[in-house]
DSSP file (Angstrom, degrees, kcal/mol; ACC not computed):
  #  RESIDUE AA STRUCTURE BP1 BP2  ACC     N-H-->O    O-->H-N    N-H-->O    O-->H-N    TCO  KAPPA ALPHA  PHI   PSI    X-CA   Y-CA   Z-CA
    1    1 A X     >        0   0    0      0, 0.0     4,-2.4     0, 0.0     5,-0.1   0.000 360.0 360.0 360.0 -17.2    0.0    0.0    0.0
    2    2 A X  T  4  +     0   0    0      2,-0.2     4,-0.4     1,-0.2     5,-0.3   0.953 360.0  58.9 -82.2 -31.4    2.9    2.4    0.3
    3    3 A X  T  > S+     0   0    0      2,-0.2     4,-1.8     3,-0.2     3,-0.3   0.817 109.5  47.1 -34.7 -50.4    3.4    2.1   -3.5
    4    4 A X  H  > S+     0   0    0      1,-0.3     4,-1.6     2,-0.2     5,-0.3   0.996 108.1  48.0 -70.4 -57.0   -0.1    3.4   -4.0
    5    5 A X  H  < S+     0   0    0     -4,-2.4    -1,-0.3     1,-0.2    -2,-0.2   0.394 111.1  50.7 -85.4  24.8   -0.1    5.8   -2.1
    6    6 A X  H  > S+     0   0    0     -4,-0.4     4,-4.6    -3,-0.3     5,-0.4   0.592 112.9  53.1 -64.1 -61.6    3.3    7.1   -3.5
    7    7 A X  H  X S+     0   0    0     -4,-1.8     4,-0.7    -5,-0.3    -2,-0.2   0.841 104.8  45.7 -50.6 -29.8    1.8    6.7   -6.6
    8    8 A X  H  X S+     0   0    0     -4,-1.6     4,-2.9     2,-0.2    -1,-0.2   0.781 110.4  65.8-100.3 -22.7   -1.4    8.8   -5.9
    9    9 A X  H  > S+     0   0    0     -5,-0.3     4,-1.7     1,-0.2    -2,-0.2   0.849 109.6  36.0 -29.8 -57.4    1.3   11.3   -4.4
   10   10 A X  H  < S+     0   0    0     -4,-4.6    -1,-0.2     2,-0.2    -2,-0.2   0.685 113.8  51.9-101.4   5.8    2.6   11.7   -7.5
   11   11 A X  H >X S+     0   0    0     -4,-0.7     4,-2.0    -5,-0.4     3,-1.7   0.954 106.0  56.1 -71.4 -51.7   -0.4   11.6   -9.6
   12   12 A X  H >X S+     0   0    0     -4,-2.9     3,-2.1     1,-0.3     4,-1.9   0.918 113.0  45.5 -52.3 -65.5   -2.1   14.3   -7.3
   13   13 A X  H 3< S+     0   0    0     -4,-1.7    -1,-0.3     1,-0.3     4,-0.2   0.485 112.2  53.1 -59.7  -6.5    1.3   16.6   -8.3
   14   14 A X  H <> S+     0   0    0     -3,-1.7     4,-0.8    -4,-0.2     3,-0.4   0.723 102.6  50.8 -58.6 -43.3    1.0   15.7  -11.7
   15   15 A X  H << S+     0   0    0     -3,-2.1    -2,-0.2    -4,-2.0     6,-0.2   0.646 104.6  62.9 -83.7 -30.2   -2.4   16.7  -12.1
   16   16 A X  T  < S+     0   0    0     -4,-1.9    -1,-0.2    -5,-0.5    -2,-0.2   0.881 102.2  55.8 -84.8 -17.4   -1.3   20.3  -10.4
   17   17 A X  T  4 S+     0   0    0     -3,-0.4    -1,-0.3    -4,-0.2    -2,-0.3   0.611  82.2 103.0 -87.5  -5.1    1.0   20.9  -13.3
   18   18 A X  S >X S-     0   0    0     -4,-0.8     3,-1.5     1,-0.2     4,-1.0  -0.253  72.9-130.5 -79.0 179.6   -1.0   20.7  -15.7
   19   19 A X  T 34 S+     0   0    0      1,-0.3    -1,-0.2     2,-0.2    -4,-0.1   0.539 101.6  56.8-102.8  15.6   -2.3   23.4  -17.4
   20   20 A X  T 34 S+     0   0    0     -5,-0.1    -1,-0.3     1,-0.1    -2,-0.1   0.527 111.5  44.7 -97.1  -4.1   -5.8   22.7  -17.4
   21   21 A X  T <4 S+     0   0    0     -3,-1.5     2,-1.3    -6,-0.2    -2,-0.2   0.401  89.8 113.6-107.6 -12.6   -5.9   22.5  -13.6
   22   22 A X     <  +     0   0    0     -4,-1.0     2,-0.7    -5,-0.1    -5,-0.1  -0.275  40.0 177.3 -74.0 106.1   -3.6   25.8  -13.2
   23   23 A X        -     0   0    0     -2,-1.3    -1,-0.0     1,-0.0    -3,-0.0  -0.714  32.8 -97.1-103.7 139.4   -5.5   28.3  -11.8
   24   24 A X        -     0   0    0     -2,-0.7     2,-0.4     1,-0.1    -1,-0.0  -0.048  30.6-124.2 -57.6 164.4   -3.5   31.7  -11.2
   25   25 A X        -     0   0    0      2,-0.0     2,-0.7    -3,-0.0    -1,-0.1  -0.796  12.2-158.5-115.4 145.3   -2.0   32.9   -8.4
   26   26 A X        +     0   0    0     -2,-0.4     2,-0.4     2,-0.0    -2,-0.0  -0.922  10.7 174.6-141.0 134.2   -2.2   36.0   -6.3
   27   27 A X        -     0   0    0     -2,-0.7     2,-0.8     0, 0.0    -2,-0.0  -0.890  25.8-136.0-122.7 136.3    0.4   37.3   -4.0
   28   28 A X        -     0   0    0     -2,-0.4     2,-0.1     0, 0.0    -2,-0.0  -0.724  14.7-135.1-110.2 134.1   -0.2   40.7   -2.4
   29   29 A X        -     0   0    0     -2,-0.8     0, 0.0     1,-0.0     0, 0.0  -0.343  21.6-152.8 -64.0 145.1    2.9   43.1   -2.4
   30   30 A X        +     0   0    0     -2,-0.1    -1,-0.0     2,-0.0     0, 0.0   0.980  18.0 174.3-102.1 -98.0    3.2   44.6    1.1
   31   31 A X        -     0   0    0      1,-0.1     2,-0.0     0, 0.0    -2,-0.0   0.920  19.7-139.3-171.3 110.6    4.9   48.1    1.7
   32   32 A X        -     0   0    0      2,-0.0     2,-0.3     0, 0.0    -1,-0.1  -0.403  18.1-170.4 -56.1 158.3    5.1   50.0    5.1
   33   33 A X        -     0   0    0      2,-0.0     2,-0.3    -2,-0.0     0, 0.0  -0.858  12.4-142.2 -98.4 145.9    4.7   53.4    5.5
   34   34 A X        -     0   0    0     -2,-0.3     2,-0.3     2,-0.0    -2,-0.0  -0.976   2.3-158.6-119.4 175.4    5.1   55.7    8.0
   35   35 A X        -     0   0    0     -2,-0.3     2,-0.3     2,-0.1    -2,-0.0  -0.884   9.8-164.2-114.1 138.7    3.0   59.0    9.2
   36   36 A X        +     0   0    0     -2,-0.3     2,-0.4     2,-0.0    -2,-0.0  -0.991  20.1 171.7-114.6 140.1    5.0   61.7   11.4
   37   37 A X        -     0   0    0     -2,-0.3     2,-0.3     2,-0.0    -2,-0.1  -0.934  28.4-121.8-145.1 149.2    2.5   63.9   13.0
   38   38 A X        -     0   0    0     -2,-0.4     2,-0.3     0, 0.0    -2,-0.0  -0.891  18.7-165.2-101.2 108.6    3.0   66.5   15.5
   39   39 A X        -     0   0    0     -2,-0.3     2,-0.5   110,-0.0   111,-0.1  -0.701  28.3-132.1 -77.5 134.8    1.3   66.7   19.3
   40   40 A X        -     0   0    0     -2,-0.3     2,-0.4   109,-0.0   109,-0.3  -0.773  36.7-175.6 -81.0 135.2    1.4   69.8   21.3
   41   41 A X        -     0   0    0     -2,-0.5     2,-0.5   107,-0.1   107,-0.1  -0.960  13.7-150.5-137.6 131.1    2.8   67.6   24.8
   42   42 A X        +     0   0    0     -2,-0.4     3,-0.1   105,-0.2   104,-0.1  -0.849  27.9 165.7 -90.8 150.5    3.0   70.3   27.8
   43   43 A X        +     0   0    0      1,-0.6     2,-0.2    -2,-0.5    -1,-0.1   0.391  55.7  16.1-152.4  18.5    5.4   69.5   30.3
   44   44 A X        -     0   0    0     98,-0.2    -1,-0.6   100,-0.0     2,-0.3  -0.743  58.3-125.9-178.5 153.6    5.7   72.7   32.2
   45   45 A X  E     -A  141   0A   0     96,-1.9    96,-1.1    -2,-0.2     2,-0.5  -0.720   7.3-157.7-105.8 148.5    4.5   75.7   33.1
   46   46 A X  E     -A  140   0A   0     -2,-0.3     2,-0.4    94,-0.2    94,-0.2  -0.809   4.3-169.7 -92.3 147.9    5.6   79.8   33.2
   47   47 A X  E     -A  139   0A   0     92,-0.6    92,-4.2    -2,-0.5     2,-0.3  -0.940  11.6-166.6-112.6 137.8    4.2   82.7   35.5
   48   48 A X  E     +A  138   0A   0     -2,-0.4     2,-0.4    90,-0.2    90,-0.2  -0.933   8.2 179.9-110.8 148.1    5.3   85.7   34.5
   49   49 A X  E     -A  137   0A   0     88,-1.4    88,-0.9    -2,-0.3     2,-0.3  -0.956  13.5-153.0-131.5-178.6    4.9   89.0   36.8
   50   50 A X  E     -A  136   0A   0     -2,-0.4     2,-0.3    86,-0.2    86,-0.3  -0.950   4.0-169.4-141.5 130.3    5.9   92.6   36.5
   51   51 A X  E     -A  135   0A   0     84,-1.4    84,-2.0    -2,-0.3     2,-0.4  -0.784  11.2-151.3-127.1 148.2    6.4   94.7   39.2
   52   52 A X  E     -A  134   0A   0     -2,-0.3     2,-0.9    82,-0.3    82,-0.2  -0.947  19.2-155.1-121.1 101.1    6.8   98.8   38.4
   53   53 A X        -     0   0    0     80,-2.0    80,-0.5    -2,-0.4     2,-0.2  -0.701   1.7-148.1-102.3 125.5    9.0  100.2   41.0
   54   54 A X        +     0   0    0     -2,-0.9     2,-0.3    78,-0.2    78,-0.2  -0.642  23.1 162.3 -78.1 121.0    8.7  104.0   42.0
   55   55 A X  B     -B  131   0B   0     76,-1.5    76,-1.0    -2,-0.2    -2,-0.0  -0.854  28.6-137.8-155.1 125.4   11.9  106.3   43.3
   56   56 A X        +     0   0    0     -2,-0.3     2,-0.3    74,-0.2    74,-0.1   0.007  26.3 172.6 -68.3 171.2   12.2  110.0   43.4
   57   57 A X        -     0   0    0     70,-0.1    72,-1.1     2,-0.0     2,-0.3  -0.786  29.1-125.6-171.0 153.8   15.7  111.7   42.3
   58   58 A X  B     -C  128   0C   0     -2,-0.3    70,-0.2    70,-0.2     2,-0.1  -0.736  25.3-163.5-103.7 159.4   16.2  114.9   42.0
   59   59 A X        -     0   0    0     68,-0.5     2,-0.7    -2,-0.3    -2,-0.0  -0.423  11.7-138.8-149.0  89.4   17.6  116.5   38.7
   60   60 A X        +     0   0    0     -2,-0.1    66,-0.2     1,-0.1     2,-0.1  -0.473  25.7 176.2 -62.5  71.9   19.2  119.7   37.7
   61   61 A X        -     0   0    0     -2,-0.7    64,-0.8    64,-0.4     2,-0.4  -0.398  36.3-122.1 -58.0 162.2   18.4  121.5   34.4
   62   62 A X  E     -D  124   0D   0     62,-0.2     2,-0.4    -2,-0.1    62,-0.2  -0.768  30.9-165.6 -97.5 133.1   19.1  124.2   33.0
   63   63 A X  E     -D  123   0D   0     60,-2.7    60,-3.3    -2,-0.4     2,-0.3  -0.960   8.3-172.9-129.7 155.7   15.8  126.3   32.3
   64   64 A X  E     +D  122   0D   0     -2,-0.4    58,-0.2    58,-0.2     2,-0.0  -0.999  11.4 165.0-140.9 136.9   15.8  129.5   29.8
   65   65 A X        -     0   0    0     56,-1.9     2,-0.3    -2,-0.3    -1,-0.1   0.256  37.7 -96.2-138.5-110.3   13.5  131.6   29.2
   66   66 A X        -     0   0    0     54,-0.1     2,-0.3     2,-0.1    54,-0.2  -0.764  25.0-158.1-177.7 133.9   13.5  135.4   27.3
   67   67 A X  E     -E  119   0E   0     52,-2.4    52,-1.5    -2,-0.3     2,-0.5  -0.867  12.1-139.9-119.1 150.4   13.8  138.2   29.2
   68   68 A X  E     -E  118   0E   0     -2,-0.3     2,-0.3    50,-0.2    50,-0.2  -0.951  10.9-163.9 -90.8 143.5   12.3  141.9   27.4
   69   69 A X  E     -E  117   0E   0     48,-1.2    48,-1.1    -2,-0.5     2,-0.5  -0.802   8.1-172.0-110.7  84.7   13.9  145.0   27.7
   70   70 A X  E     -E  116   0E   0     -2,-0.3     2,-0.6    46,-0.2    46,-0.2  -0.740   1.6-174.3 -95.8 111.0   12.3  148.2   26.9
   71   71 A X        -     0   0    0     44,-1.3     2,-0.6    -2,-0.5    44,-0.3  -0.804  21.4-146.4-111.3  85.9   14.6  151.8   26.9
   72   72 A X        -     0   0    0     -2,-0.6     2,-0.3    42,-0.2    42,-0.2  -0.444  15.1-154.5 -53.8 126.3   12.4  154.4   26.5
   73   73 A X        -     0   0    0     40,-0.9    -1,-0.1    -2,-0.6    -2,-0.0  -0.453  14.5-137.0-101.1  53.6   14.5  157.2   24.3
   74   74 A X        +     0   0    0     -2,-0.3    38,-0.2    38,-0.1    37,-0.1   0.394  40.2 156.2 -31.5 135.3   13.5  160.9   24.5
   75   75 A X        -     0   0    0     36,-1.9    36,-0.2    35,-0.3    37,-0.1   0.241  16.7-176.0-125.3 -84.6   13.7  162.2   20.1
   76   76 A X        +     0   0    0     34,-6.3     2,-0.6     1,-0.2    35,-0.2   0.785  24.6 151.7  77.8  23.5   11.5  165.1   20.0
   77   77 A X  E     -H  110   0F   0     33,-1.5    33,-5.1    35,-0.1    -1,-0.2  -0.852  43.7-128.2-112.3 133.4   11.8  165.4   16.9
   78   78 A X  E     -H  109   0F   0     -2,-0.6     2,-0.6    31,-0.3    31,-0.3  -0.410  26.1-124.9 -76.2 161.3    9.2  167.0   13.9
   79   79 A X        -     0   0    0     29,-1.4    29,-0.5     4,-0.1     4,-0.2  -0.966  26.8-116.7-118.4  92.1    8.4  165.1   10.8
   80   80 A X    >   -     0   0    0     -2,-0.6     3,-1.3     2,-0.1    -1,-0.0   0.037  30.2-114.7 -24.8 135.6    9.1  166.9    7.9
   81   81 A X  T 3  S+     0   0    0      1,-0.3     2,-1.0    26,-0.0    -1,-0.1   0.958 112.8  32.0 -12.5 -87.8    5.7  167.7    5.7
   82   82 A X  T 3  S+     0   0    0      0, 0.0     2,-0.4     0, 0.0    -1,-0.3  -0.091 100.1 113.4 -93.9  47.3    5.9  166.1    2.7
   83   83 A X  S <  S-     0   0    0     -3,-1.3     3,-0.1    -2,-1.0    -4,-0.1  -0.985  71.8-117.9-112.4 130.8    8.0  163.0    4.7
   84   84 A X        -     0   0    0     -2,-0.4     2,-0.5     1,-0.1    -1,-0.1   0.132  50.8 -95.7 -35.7 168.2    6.2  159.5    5.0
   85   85 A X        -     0   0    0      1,-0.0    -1,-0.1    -6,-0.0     2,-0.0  -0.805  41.8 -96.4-114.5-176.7    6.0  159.1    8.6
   86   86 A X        -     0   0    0     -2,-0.5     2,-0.1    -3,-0.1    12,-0.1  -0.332  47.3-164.5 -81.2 142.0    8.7  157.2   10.3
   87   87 A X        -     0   0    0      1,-0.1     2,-0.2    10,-0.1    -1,-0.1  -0.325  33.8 -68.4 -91.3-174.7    7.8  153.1   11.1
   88   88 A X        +     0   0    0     -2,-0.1     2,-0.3     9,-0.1     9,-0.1  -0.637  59.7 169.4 -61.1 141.0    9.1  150.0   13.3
   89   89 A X        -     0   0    0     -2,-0.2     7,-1.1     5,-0.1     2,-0.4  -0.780  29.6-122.2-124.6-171.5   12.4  149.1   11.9
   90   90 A X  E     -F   95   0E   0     -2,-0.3     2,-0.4     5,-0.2     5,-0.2  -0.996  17.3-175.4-127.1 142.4   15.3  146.6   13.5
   91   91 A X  E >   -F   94   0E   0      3,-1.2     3,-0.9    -2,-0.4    -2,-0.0  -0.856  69.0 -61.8-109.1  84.5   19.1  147.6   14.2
   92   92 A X  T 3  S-     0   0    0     -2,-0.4    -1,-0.3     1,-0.3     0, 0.0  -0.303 120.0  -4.2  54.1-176.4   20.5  144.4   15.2
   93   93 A X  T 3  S+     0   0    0     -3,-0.2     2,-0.7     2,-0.1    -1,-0.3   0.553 116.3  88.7  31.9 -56.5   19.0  143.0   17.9
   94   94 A X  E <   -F   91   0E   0     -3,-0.9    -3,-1.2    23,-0.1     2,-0.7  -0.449  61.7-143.9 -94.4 127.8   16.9  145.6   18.7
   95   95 A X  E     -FG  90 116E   0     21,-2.6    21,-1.9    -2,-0.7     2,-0.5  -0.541  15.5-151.2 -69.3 107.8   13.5  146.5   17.6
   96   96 A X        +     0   0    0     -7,-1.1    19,-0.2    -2,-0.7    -6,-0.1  -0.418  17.7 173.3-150.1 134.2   12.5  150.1   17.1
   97   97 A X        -     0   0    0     -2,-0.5     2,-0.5    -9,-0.1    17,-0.2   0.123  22.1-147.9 -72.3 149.2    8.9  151.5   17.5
   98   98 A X        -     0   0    0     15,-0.2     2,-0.5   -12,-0.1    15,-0.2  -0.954  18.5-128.9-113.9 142.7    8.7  155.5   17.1
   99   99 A X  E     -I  112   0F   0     13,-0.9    12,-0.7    -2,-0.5    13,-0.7  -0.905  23.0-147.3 -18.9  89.5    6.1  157.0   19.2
  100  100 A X  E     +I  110   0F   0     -2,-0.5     2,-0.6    10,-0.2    10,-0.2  -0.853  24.2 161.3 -32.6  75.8    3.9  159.1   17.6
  101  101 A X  E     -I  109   0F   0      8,-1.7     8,-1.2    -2,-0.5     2,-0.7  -0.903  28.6-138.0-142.9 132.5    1.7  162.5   18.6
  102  102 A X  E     -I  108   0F   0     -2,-0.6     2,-0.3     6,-0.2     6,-0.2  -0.765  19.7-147.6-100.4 128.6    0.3  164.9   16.6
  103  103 A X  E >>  -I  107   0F   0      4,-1.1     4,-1.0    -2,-0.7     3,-0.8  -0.727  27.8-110.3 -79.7 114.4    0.7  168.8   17.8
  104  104 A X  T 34 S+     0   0    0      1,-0.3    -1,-0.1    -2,-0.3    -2,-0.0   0.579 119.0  68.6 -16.8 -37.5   -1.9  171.9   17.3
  105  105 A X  T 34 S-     0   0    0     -2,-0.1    -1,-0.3     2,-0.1     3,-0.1   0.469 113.9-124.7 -81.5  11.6    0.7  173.3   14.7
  106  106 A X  T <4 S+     0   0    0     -3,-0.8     2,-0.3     1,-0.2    -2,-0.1   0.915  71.7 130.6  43.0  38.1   -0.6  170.1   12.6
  107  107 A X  E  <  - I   0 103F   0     -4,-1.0    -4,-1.1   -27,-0.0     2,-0.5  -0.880  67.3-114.7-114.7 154.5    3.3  169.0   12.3
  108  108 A X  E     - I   0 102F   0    -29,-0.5   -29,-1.4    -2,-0.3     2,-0.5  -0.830  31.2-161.6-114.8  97.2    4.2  165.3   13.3
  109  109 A X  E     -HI  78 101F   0     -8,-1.2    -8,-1.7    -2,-0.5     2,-1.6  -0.882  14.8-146.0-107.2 106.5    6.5  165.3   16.7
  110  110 A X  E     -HI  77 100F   0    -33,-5.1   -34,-6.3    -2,-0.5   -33,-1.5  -0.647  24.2-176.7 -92.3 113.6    8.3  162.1   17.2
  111  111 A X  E     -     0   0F   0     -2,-1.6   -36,-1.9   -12,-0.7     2,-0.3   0.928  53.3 -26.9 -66.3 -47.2    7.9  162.5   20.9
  112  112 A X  E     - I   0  99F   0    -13,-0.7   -13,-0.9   -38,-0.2     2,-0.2  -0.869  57.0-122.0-145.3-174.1   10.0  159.4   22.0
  113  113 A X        -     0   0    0     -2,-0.3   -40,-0.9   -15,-0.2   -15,-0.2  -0.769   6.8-146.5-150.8 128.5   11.3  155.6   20.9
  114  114 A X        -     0   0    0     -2,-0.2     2,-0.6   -17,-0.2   -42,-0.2  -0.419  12.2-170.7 -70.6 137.9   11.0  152.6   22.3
  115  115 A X        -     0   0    0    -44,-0.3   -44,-1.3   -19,-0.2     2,-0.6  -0.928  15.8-174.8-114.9 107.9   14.2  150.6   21.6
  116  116 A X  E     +EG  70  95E   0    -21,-1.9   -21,-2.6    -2,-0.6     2,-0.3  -0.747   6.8 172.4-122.9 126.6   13.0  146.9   22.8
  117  117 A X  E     -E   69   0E   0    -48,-1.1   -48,-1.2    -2,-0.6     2,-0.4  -0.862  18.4-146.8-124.1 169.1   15.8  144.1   22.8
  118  118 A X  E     -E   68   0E   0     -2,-0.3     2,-0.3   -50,-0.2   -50,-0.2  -0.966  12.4-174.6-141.1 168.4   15.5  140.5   24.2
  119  119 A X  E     -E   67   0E   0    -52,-1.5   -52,-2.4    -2,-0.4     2,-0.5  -0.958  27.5-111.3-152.0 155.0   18.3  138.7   25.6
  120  120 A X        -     0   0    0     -2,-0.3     2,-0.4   -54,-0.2   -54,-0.1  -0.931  22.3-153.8-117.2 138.8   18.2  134.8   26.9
  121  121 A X        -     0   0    0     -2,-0.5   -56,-1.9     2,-0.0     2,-0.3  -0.966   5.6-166.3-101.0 113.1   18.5  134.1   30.6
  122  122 A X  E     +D   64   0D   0     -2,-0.4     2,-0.3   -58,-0.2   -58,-0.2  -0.691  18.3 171.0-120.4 121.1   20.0  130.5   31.6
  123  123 A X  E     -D   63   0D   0    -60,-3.3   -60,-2.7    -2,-0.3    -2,-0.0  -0.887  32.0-120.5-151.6 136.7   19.2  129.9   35.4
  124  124 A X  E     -D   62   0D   0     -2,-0.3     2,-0.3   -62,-0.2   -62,-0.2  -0.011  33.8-171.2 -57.6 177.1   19.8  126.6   37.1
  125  125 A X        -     0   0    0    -64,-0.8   -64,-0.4     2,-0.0     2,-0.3  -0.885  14.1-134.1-173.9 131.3   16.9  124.9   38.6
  126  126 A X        -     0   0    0     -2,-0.3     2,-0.2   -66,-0.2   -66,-0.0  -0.724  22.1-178.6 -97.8 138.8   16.2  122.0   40.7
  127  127 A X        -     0   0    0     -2,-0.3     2,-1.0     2,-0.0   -68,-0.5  -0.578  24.9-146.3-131.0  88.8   13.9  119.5   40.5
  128  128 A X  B     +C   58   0C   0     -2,-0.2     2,-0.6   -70,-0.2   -70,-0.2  -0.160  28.6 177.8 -86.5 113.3   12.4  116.5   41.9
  129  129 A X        -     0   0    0    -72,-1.1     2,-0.8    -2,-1.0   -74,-0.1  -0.585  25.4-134.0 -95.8 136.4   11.0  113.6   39.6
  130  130 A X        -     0   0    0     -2,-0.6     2,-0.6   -74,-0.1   -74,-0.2  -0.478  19.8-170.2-104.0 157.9    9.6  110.4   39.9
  131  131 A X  B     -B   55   0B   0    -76,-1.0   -76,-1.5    -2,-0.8     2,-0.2  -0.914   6.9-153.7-126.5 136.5   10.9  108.1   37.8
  132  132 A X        -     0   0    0     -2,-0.6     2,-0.3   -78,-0.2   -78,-0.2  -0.517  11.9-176.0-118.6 154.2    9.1  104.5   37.5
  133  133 A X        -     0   0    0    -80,-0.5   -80,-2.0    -2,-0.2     2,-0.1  -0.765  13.8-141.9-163.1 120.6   11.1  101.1   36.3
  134  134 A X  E     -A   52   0A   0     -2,-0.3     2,-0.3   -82,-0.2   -82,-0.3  -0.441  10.8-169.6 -83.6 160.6    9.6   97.4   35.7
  135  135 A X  E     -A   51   0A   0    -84,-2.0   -84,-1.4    -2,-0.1     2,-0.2  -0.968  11.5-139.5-147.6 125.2   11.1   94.8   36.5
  136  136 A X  E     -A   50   0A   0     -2,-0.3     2,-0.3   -86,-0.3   -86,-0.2  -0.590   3.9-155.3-107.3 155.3    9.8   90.8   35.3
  137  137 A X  E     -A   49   0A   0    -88,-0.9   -88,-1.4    -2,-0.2     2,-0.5  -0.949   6.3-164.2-143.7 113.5    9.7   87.7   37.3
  138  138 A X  E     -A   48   0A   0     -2,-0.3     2,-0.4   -90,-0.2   -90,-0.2  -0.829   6.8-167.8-132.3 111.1    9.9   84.7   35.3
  139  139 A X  E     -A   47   0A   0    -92,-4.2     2,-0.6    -2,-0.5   -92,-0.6  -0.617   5.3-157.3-101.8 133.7    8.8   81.2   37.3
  140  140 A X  E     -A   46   0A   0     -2,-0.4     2,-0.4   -94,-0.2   -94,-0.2  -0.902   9.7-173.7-100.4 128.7    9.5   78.0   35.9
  141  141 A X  E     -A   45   0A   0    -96,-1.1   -96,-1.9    -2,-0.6     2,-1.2  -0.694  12.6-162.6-124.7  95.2    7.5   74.9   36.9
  142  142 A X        -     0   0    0     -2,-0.4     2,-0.8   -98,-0.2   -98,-0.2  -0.325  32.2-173.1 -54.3  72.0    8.8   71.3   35.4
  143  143 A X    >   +     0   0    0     -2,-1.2     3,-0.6     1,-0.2    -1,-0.1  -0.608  17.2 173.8 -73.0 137.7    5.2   69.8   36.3
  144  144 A X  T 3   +     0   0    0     -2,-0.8    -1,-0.2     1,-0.2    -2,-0.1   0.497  65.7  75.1-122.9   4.4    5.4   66.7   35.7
  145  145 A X  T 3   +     0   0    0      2,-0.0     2,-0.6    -3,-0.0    -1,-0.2   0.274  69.0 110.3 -94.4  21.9    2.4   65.7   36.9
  146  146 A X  S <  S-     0   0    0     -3,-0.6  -104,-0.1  -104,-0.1     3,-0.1  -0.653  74.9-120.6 -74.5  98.0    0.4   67.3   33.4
  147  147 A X        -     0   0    0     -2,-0.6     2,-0.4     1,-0.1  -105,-0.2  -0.280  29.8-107.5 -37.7 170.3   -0.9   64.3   31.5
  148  148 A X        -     0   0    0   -107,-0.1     2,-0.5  -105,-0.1  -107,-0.1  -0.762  40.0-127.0 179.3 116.3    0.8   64.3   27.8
  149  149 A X              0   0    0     -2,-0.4  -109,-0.0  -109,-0.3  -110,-0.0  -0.798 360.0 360.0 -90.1 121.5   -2.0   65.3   25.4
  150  150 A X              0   0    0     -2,-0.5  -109,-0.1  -111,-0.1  -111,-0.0   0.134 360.0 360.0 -48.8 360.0   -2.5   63.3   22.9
């Protein structure tokens, strides 16, 4: 009986080559991939504060300011007829206005003139200011008990 069934061994594998019993084969091709994707994971936290800390000082400047100076000038002098009469003009520095009054004899009297100059005046000066400054606080805390978000 071991003959036969050697024999029906090799019939059956005879019978699988032949081509009217070959039926095709399918093999499926495999291929990994991977995905990288990105989680936000906390694993600690900051406090920040700000503190704005206040402290007087004093501080010296220099303050200027414009002083006038007005020199009344005695003229007294008439204004010809058929002369414009006299205006403001400048001389350097100084500004000056004529004065004006007209006299019964209906002649033009320049009675005075203002000569007006300015000059700058520099005086120290003392001062107290307050003057403000922040200051940050930056606290670190590795918790490590914050579950890992998924």
């Amino acid at each position: 009986m071991q003959a036969d069934s050697v024999f029906d061994a090799n019939q059956v594998a005879d019978n699988r080559l032949k081509s009217e019993n070959r039926r095709p084969m399918v093999l499926p091709v495999v291929e990994e991939q991977v995905v990288i994707d990105r989680n936000l994971v906390e694993t600690g936290r900051v406090r920040i504060s700000k503190t704005v800390q206040e402290h007087e000082q004093e501080v010296n400047v220099l303050l200027q300011h414009d002083e006038v100076q007005v020199e009344h000038v005695p003229v007294n002098q008439f204004v010809a007829d058929d002369a414009p009469l006299p205006g403001s003009r400048q001389e350097g520095d100084v500004l000056i206005v004529p004065i004006l009054r007209e006299v019964v004899v209906t002649r033009v009297l320049v009675v005075e003139e203002l000569r007006i100059s300015k000059r700058v005046v520099e005086e120290p000066h003392t001062s107290t200011v307050t003057l403000r400054q922040e200051q940050i606080r930056v606290e670190r805390s590795a918790d490590n008990s914050v579950p890992p978000q998924p």
